[in-house]
N, C-alpha and C positions, 0 to 999 in steps of 0.2 A: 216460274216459281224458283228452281235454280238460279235463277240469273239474279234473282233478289238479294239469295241470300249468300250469294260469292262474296261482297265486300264484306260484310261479316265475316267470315270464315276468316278471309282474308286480314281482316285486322285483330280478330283471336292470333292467328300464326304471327303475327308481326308482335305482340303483346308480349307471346311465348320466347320468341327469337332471343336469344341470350347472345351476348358479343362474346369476343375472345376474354376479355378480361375480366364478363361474370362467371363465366366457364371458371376459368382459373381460380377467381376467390371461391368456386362450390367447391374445385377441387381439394382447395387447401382447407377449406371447412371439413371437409370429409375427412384431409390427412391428421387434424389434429383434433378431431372424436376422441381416439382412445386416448391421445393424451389429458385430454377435459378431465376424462372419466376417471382417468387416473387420480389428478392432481387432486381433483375434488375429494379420493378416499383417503388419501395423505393428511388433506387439511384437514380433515375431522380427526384421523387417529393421533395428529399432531398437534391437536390443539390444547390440551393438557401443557403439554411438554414446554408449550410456549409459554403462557402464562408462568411455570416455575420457572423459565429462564430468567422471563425479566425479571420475578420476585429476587434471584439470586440476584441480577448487575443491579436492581436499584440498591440492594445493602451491601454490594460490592462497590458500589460508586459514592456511598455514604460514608463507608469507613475508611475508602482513599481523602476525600473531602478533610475528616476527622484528623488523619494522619497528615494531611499539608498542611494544616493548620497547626499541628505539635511541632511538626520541620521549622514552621514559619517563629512560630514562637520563639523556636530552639534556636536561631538562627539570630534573633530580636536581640537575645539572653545573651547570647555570646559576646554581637559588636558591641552592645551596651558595656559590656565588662572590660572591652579592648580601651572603649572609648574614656570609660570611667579611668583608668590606670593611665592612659596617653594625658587624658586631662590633668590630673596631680601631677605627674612628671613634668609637663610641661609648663605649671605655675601660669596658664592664660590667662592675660590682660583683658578687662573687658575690650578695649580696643580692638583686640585682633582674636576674641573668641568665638564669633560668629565664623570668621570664614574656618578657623579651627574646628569647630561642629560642622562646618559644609562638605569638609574634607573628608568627613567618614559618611555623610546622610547623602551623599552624593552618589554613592556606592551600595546604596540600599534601596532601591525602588518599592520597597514594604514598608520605609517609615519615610512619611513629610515632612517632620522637623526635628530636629532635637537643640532642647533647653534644657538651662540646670536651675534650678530652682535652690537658691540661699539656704541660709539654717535657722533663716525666718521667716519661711515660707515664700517667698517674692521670687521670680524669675527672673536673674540678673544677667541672664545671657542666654541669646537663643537667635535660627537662621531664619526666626521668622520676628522681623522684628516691632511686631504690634504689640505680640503679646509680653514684652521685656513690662515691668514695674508689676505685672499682675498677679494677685494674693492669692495663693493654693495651698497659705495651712491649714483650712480646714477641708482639705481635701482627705480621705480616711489612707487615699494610697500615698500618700506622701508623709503622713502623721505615722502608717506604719513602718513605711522606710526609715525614717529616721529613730523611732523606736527599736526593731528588731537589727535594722543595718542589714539586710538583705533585700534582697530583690522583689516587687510584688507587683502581680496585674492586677489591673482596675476590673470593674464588673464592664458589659459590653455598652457602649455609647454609641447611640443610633444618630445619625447625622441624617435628617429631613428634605431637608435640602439640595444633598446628592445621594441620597438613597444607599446610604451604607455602611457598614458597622464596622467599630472598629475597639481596641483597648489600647489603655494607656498602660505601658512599663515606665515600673519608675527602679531606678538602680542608685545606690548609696554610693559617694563620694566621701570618700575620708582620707582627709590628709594627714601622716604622720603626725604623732607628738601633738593631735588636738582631737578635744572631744565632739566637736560641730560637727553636722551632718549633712553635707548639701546633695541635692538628689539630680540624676541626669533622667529626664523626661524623657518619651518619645511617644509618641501615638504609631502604634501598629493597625498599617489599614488590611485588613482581613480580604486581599481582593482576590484570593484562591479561592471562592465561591461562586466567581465569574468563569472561573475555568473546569465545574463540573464535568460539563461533557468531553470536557477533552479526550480522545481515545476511547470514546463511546460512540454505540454506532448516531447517526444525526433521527431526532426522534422530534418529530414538531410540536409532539402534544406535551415533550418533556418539563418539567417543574418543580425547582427546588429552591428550599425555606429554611431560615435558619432562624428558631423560634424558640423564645425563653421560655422562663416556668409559668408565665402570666399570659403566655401565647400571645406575645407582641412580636409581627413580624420583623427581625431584624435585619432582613438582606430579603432577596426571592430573585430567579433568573426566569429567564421563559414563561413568562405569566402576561395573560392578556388583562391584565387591572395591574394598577397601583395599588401592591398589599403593601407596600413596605410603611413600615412605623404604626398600622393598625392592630387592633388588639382583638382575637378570635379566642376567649377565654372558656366560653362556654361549646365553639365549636367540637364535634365528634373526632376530628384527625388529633386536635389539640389533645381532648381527653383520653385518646389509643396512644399517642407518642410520649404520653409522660407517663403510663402506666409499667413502661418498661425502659431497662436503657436501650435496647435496639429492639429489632424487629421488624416485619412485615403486614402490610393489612390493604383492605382494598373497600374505595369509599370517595365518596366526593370531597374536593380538595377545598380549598378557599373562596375559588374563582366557580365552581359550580361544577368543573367537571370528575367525571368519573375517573380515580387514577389507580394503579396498582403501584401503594408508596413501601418504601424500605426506609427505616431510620437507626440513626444510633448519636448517644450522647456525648459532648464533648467533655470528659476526661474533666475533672472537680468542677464543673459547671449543672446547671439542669438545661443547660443548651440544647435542642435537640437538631440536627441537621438530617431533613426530611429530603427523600429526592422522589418524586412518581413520575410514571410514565401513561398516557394517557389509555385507560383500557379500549378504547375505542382504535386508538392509534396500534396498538399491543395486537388486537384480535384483526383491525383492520387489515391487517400483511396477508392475513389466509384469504381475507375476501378478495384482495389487490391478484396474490395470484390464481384464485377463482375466475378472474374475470381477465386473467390477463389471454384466456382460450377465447373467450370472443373476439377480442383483441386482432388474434391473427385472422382471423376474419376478413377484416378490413387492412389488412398488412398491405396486399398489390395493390388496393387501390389507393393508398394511401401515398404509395410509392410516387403515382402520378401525379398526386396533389403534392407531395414532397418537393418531387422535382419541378413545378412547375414553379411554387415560390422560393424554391432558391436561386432558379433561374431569374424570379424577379425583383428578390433580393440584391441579386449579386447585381443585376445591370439596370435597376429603378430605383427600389429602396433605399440603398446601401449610398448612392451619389444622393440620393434627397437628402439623409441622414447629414452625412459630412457637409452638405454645407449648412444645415438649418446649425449642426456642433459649432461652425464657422462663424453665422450669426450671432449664437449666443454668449461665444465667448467676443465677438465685439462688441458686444449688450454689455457684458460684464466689464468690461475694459480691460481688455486684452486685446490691444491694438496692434502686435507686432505676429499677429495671428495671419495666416494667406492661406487663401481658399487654391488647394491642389487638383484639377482636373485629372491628374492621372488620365487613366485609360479608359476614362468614360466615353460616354456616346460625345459626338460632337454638339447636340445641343444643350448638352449642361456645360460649355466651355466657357462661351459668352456671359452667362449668369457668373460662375467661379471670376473670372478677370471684374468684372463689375463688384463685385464684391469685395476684392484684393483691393481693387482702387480708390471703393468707398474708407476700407479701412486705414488704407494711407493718407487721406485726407482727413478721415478724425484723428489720427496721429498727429498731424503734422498741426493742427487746430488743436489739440490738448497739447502738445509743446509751446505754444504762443499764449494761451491761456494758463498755462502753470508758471511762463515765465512773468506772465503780466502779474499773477498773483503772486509773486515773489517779491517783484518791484512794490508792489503796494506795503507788504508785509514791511518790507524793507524801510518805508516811507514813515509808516506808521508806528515804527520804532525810531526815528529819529528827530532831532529836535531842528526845526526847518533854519531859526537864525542861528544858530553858533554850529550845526553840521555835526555835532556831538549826538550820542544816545542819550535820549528823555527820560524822564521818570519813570515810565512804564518799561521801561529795558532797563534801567539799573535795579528796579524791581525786582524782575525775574532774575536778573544776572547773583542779585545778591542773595537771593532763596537759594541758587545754585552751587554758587561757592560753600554759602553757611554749609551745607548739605555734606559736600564733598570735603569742608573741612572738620567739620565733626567727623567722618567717619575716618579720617587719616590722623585727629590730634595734631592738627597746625591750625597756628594765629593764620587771622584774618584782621586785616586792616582798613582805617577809612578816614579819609582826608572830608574833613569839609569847610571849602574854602567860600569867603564872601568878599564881593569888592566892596570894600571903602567908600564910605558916603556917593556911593552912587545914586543916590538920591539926588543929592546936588548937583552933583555931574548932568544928570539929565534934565534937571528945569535948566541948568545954566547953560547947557552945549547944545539940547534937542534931544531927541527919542532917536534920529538916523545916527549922531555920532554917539549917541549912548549902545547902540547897536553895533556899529563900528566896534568898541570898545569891547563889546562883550566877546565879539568875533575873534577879536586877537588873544581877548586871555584862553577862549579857548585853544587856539593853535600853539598857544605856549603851553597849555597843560596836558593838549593830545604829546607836544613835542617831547614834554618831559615824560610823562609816560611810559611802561615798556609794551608796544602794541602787543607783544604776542602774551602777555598776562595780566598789565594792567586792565580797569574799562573805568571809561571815564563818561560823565553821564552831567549835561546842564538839570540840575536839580529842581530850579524855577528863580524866576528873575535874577537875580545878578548873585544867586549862589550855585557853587558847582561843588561835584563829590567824585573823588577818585578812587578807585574800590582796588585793594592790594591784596589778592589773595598770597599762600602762603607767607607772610610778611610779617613781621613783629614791628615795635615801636621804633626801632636803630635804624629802619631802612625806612620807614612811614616818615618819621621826624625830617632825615636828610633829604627823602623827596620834598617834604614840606617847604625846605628852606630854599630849595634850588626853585622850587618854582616859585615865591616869595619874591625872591631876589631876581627872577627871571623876567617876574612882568612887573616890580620897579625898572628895571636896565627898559625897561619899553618907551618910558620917560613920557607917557601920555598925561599931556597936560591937565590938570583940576585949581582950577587958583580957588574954588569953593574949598578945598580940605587945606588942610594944618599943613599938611605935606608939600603941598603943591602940585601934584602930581597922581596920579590913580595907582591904589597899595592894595594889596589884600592882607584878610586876616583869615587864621588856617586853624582849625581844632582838628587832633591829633588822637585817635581814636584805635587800640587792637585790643580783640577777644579771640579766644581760642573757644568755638564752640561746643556744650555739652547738653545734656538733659535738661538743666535746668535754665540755661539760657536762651536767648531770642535775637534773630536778625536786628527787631526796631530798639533792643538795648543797645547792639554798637549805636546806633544812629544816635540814641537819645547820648551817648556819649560822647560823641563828637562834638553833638549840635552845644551839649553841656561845655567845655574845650571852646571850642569857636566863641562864645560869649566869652566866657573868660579875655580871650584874646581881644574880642572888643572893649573889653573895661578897662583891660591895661595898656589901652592909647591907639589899638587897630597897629596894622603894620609891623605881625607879631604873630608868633606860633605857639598855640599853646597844649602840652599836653593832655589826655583826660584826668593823670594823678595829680597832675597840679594842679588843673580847674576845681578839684574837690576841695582845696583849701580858701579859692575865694568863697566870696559872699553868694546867696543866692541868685541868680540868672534876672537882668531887669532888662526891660525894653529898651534896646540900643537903635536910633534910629542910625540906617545907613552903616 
């Protein structure tokens, strides 16, 4: 009967048998009892005390809020006033008034633009430049500036789209010895409401709203929903925050949680700037270190599992890691990436070089295909018989220039030359020596040209257009004439024309770009010019002021 019941016993003792290491977590179980018991009488008699803490930092962190936003304002109020007085001093040109306002809004990371607004409402200069022509006299903050001639903020403007609020300052402009009133704009973006917590300890259940009298959310930080721009008019928080201008209370927020909020009002606004802290997060700290005594509990064994994956962190993970990094920034195209075996095991060595190698290989294959895609781009901007830029490059060339000379106030020029009864030339000689033909005038118009600022561009069939940036009519004309006379001197025979010979006629086209004008106006001026030039015998340059005096534009063949 003994001998049955030995393996039993036997495996009770072995059940029992504790190792070295459960030994040591009872011990330290035991060593930190009193401590449990302690912390546990703390948290309770402490629990008051916490709860008024945070009531005080949430309406400590509301009227810091409050007071960055008067700094901010104060700050708005000031440059505006620099800027307004720098502005009349300096009499700015529309021309060069944009980078004038760049040069102070540059320097203020609180406002995105600033414009001035006429003393007929209309924005006639500003660094951003969509909004220049746009009507804002019936705006109330610009009607009153111009009325009292002081300074006034707009009510707050909720911007949807990037989720956040902001006011317009607008500041009177008066210049000596007149009565007009022009106003310097700026949109103040209100973004010290992103930096509530700053210097607060980090609180994950944290939550703050900056909410009108209609309790539309105008801003909100740390919120797990999208409140911003909805309207919570009948909510409880709304009806407690407008009953006072500051204060304290505790209550479910927007988003459904339970918060301990603090508020107070921004200063002649019914703004209310609400900050809470979650109460569950608030009381959670006493249960966090409630339980941080079982905690130790599991400390030594913990130690073991510690060590055991940093151990395989350090010599598995960690080399898997780097190079799957290594992968994916070759995914992303970042080919100039090499996979580093450092002091790993030696069987990630093989994998890293294989890897380095692959990457050099799609390098060297994205070099060969960016350049092929170069040549083609290149191809496809060119015009294949005269070797000139096509229509679709003198296109863009001339959107470029227009661009850049409106904004400098320089002429832009434009030649547009046509061969002489080329028409006849080609039934009488062939399509190859008509070709021939077009080949050389273009090398005599590349040649007259200035490569590094003319662009010269086969327009279609045997008409070409030289595009003269910076350039007025004095240097447009005298190129006109020189290449004229350049490809007469070419002496290509035509016994079809009057001449004898292959002539061009040239219209003679410059505009100095503005608001009100268009790229396709120079064209239509030239092309206007170049007909003239064909009525008056071909083999001939004609101005666009003089082309206005002929007759209307008729069909010239050739």
């Amino acid at each position: 009967m003994s001998l049955l019941k030995r393996p039993s016993v036997t495996r009770r003792r072995k059940a029992w048998r504790l190792s070295i290491r459960a030994r040591l977590m009872l011990l330290a179980l035991l060593a930190v009892t009193p401590l449990i018991v302690d912390r546990v009488h703390l948290t309770e008699s402490s629990r008051a005390e916490r709860i008024q803490s945070a009531y005080v930092e949430v309406v400590a962190v509301a009227r810091r809020a409050r007071d960055a936003q008067a700094e901010t304002i104060e700050a708005a109020r000031a440059l505006m006033q620099v800027v307004s007085r720098a502005y009349v001093a300096s009499a700015a040109r529309p021309a060069d008034c944009a980078a004038f306002l760049w040069g102070f809004a540059g320097d203020a990371p609180w406002i995105s633009s600033l414009s001035v607004v006429g003393a007929d409402g209309r924005i006639t200069c500003s660094t951003r430049r969509q909004v220049i022509g746009l009507d804002l006299s019936d705006r109330d903050y610009v009607r009153d500036v111009q009325r009292t001639r002081h300074y006034v903020l707009s009510d707050y403007l909720l911007e949807r789209s990037y989720e956040k609020s902001t006011v317009l300052m607008a500041f009177p402009i008066v210049r000596p010895g007149s009565d007009e009133v022009e106003v310097l704009l700026a949109p103040v973006d209100l973004h010290w409401l992103a930096r509530l917590g700053q210097g607060v300890e980090s609180r994950t259940g944290m939550a703050a709203y900056l909410v009108d009298g209609k309790g539309t959310v105008l801003a909100g930080i740390q919120s797990r929903e999208r409140l911003v721009g909805r309207r919570f008019g009948d909510h409880p928080l709304v009806q407690t925050v407008q009953s006072a201008p500051d204060g304290t209370a505790t209550l479910e927020g927007f988003d459904g949680v339970r918060r301990i909020f603090g508020y107070t009002s921004l200063p002649g606004t019914d703004v209310r700037i609400v900050v809470g802290y979650s109460e569950r997060e608030v009381l959670g700290k006493i249960e966090r270190e409630s339980s941080l005594a079982y905690l130790h509990l599991a400390f030594f064994g913990l130690l073991t599992v510690i060590a055991a994956w940093l151990i395989g962190e350090h010599l598995i993970v960690e080399p898997i890691r780097s190079l799957a990094r290594t992968a994916t920034r070759i995914g992303q195209g970042d080919l100039k990436v090499r996979a580093d075996p450092g002091a790993w095991a030696p069987e990630f060595v093989p994998l890293a070089t294989a890897l380095s190698d692959m990457a050099g290989r799609l390098a060297a294959r994205e070099r060969e295909l960016r350049a092929a895609n170069a040549h083609l781009e290149e191809l496809a901007s060119i015009d294949p018989l005269s070797g000139l830029a096509n229509r679709r490059s003198f296109d863009a060339r001339l959107a470029t220039e227009w661009t850049r000379a409106g904004d400098a106030g320089r002429p832009v020029a434009l030649l547009m030359i046509d061969v002489d009864h080329f028409k006849l030339f080609n039934d009488g000689y062939g399509h190859v020596q008509g070709d021939a033909c077009l080949r050389q005038i273009g090398r005599v118009l590349a040649g007259v040209a200035d490569a590094d600022t003319d662009f010269v561009a086969r327009w279609g069939g045997e008409e070409f257009v030289l595009l003269l940036p910076d350039s007025g009519l004095d240097r447009a004309v005298d190129l006109a004439e020189r290449l004229r006379l350049a490809v007469l001197g070419l002496r290509i025979r035509n016994e079809e024309a009057p001449a004898g010979h292959i002539t061009v006629s040239i219209g003679v086209a410059a505009h100095v770009p503005g608001p009100d004008t268009r790229p396709q106006g120079l064209i239509e001026a030239a092309d206007t010019a170049l007909y003239a030039a064909k009525r008056r015998g071909r083999n001939t340059t004609v101005i666009e002021g003089d082309a206005r005096h002929d007759d209307p534009p008729l069909a010239v063949a050739g």
